[in-house]
matplotlib code that plots the C-alpha trace (Angstrom):
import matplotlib.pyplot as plt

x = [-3.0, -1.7, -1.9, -0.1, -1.4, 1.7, 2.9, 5.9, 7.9, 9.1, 11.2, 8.9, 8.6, 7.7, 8.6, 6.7, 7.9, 4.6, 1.6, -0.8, -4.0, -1.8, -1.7, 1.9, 2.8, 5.4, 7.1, 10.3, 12.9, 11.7, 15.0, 15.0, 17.5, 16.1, 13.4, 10.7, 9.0, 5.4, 3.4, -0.5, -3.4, -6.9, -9.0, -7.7, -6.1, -2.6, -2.7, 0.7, 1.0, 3.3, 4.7, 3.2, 0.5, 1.7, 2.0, 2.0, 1.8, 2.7, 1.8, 2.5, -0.4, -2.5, -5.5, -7.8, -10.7, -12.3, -13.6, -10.4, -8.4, -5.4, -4.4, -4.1, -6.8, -5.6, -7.6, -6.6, -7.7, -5.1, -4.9, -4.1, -1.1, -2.4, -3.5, -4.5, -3.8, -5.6, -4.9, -7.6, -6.1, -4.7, -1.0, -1.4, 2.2, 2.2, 4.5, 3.8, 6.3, 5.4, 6.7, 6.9, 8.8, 10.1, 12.0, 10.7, 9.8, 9.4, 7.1, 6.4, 3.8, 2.7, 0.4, 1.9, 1.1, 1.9, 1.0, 0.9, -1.6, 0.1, 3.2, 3.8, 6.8, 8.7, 11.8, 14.9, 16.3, 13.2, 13.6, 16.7, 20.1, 23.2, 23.2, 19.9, 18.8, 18.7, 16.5, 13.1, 10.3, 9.6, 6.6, 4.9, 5.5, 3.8, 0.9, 0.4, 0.6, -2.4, -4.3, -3.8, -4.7, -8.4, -8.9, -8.2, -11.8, -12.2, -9.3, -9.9, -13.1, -12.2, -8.9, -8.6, -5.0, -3.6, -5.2, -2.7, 0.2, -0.9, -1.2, -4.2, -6.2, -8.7, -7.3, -9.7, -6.7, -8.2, -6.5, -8.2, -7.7, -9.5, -12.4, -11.8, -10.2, -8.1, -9.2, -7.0, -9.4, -7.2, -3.5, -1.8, 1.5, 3.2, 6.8, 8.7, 8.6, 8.3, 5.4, 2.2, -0.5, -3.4, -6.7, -8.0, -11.5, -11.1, -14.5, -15.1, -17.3, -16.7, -18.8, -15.5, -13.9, -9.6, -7.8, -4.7, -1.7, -1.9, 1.7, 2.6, 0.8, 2.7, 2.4, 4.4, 4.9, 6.3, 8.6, 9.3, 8.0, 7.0, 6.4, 4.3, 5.7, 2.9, -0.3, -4.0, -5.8, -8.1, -6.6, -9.8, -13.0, -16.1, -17.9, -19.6, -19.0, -16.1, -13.8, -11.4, -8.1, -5.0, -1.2, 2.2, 5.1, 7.9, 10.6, 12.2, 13.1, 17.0, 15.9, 16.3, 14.0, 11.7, 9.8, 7.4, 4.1, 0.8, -0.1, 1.3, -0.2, -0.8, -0.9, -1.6, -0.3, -2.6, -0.9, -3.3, -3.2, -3.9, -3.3, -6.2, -5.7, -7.9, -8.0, -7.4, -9.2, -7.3, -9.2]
y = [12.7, 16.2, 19.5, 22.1, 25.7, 28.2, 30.7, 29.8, 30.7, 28.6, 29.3, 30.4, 29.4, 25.1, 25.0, 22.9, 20.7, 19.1, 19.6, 21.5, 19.2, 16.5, 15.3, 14.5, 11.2, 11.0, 8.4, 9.3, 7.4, 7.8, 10.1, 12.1, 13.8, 15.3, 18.5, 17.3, 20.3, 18.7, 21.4, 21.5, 23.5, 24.8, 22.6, 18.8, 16.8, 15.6, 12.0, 11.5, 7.3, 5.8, 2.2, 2.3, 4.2, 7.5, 7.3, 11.1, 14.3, 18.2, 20.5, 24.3, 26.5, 23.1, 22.0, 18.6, 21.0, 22.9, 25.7, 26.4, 29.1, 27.6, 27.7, 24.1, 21.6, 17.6, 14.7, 12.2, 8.6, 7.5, 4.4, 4.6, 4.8, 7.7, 11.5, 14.1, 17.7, 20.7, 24.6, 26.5, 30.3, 31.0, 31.6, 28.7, 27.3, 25.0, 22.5, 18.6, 16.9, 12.9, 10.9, 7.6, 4.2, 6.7, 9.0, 12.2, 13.4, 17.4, 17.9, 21.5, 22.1, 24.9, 26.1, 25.8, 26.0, 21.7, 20.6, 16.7, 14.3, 12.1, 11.2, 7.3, 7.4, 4.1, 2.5, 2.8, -0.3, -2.4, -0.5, -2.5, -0.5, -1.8, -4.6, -3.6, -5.4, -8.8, -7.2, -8.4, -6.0, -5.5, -7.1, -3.9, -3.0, -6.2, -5.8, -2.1, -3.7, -5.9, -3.0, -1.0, -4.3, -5.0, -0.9, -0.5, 0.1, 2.7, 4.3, 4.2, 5.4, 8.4, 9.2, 8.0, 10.1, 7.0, 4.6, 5.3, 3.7, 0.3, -1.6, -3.9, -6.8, -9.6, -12.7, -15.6, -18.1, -21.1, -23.9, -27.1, -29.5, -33.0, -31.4, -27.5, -24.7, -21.6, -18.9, -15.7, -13.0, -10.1, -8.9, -5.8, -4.8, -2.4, -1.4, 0.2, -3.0, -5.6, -7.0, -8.7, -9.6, -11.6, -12.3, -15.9, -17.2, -21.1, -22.8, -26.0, -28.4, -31.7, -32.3, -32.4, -29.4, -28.5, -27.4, -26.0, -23.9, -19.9, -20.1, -22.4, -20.6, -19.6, -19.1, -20.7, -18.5, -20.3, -23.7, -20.8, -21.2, -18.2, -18.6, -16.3, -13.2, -12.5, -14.4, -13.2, -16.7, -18.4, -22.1, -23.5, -24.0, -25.1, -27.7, -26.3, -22.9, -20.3, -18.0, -15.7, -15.2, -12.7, -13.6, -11.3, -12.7, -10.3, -10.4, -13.6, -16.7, -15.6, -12.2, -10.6, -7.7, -10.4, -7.7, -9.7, -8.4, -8.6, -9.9, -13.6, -16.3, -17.6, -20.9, -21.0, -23.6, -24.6, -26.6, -28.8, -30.4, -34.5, -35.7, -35.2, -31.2, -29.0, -25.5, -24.0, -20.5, -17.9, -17.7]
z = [16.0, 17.1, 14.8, 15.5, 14.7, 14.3, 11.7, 9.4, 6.7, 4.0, 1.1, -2.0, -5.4, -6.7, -10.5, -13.3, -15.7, -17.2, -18.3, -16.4, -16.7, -16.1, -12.3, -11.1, -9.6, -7.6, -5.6, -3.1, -1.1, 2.6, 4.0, 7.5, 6.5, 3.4, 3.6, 0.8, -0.9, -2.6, -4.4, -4.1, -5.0, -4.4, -7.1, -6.0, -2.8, -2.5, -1.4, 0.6, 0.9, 3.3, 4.0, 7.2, 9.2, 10.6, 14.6, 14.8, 12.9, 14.0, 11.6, 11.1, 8.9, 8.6, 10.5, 10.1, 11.0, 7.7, 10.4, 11.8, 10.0, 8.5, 4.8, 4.3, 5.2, 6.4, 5.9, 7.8, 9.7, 12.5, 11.3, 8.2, 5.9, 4.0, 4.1, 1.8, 2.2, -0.2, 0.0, 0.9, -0.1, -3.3, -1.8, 1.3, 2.8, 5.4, 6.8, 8.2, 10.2, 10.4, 12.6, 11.3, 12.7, 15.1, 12.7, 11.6, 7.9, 7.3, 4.1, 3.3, 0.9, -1.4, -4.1, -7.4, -11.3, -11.4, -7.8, -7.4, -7.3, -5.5, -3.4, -2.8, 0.1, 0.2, 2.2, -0.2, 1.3, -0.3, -3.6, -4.9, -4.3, -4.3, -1.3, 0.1, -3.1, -0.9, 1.9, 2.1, 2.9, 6.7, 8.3, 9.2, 5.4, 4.0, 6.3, 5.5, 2.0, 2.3, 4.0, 0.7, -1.7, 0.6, 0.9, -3.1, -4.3, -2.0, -2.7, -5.8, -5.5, -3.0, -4.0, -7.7, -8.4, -5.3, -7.1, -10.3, -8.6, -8.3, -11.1, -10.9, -12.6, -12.1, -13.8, -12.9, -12.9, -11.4, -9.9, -9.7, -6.3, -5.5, -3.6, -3.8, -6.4, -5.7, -7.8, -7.9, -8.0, -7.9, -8.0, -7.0, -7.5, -5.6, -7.4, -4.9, -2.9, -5.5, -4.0, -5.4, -3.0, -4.5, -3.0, -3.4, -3.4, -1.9, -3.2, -1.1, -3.3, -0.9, 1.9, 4.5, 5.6, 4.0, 6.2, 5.2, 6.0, 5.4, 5.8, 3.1, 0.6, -2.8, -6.3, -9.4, -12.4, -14.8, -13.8, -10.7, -7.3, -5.1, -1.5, 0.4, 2.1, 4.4, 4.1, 6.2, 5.6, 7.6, 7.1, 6.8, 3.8, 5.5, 3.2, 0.3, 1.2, 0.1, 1.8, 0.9, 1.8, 0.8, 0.7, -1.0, -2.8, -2.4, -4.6, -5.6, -3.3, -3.3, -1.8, -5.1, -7.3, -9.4, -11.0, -12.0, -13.7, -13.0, -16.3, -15.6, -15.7, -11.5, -10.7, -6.8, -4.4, -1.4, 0.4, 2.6, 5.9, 5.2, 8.7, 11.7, 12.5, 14.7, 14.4, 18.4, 18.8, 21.8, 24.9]

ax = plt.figure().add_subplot(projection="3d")
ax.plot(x, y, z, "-o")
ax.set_aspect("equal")
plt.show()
């Protein structure tokens, strides 16, 4: 990550609309052609969310180091597909360019009355438009997706006003096989690309190992079958032992928005290996 010390002028003035004690939530269409103005303060971060981790950032009046004179301190992991940016001066103004899947995005902030709590950025061709309606979500999306699901706690934790934008619950839904049960321990959805990633705990109760296939994973809602989008299993339960394993469902099987909430009811579909298989690790 590269920051960029320089003096800059940006147009003034970020108007309100909403209640003052009330942090804003945002979420925008990811568009290199537009200049996005995101207002911020002195009391609370901005979290700024993106489909996919940042491979570079210039800034302008910003610095990621809170003894360097700047007015506007970044908090930022390379890495990851999130950062948070605060004012440090009453009248701060800064500007970030990111460059993300090699297009730039040119965010100026300021202080304002109504600054934002958070910003989710998403890809307008997974958010259901006219023809892009059919498009699945990319694979670098999805995974950035599961990142988000397994780093919610701390997120939630660390940067609560993030946390708002994913809906969240623990169902418990248990699914009962011969020697083993899928039990959906958590679901996330993520709106802007109709996704819901759940995390499973596989309880082996048999004295053999299941092997089965991450790939074939999938949920049925309903008399609807869901087939996984992006899965990270293991493919395999040791006897009398658990693991856990995560898999998405992304919109519905036609390539259509499914909306679907996280309040269904999940019956999960494990679909196991029955002939001889061995499991080959890389060299």
């Amino acid at each position: 990550m590269c920051v960029t010390l320089l003096a800059l002028l940006v147009t003034p003035g970020f108007a309100g609309d909403a209640n003052p004690r009330t942090p804003v939530v945002k979420q925008l269409p990811l568009d290199e052609r537009i200049v996005y103005e995101i207002p911020i303060s002195t009391d609370a971060p901005t979290t700024l969310m993106f489909p996919s981790a940042p491979s570079a950032l210039e800034g302008a009046n910003i610095t990621n180091n809170p003894d360097a004179p700047a007015p506007v301190l970044l908090s930022h992991l390379p890495g990851r597909y999130y950062l948070s940016v605060r004012a440090l001066t009453p009248d701060a103004r800064a500007t970030l360019n990111v460059i993300l899947q090699n297009k730039t995005y040119i965010i100026r902030l300021a202080v304002a009355p109504q600054p934002y709590g958070s910003v989710t950025f998403y890809e307008d061709r997974i958010a259901g438009r006219s023809a892009a309606l059919a498009k699945r979500a990319t694979p670098e999306t999805l995974l950035a997706l599961l990142d988000r699901a397994k780093s919610h706690r701390l997120i939630r934790e660390q940067y609560p006003e993030a946390a708002w934008q994913v809906e969240h619950r623990a169902p418990n839904d248990k699914t009962q096989y011969r020697d083993f049960t899928a039990t959906v321990e958590e679901v996330f959805r993520f709106d802007p690309e109709d996704t819901l990633v759940f995390k499973l705990k596989l309880e082996n109760t048999g004295g053999t190992e299941v092997v089965y296939q991450p790939q074939g994973l999938a949920v049925r809602i309903g008399n609807r079958l869901y087939p996984a989008s992006i899965a990270d299993a293991s493919g395999l339960i040791p006897p009398h032992a658990e693991t856990t394993a995560y898999f998405a469902i992304t919109g519905t099987p036609d390539g259509g928005r499914a909306n679907l909430s996280v309040k269904n009811s999940f019956n999960v579909i494990v679909p196991r290996v029955t002939r001889d298989a061995h499991l080959i690790a890389p060299r």
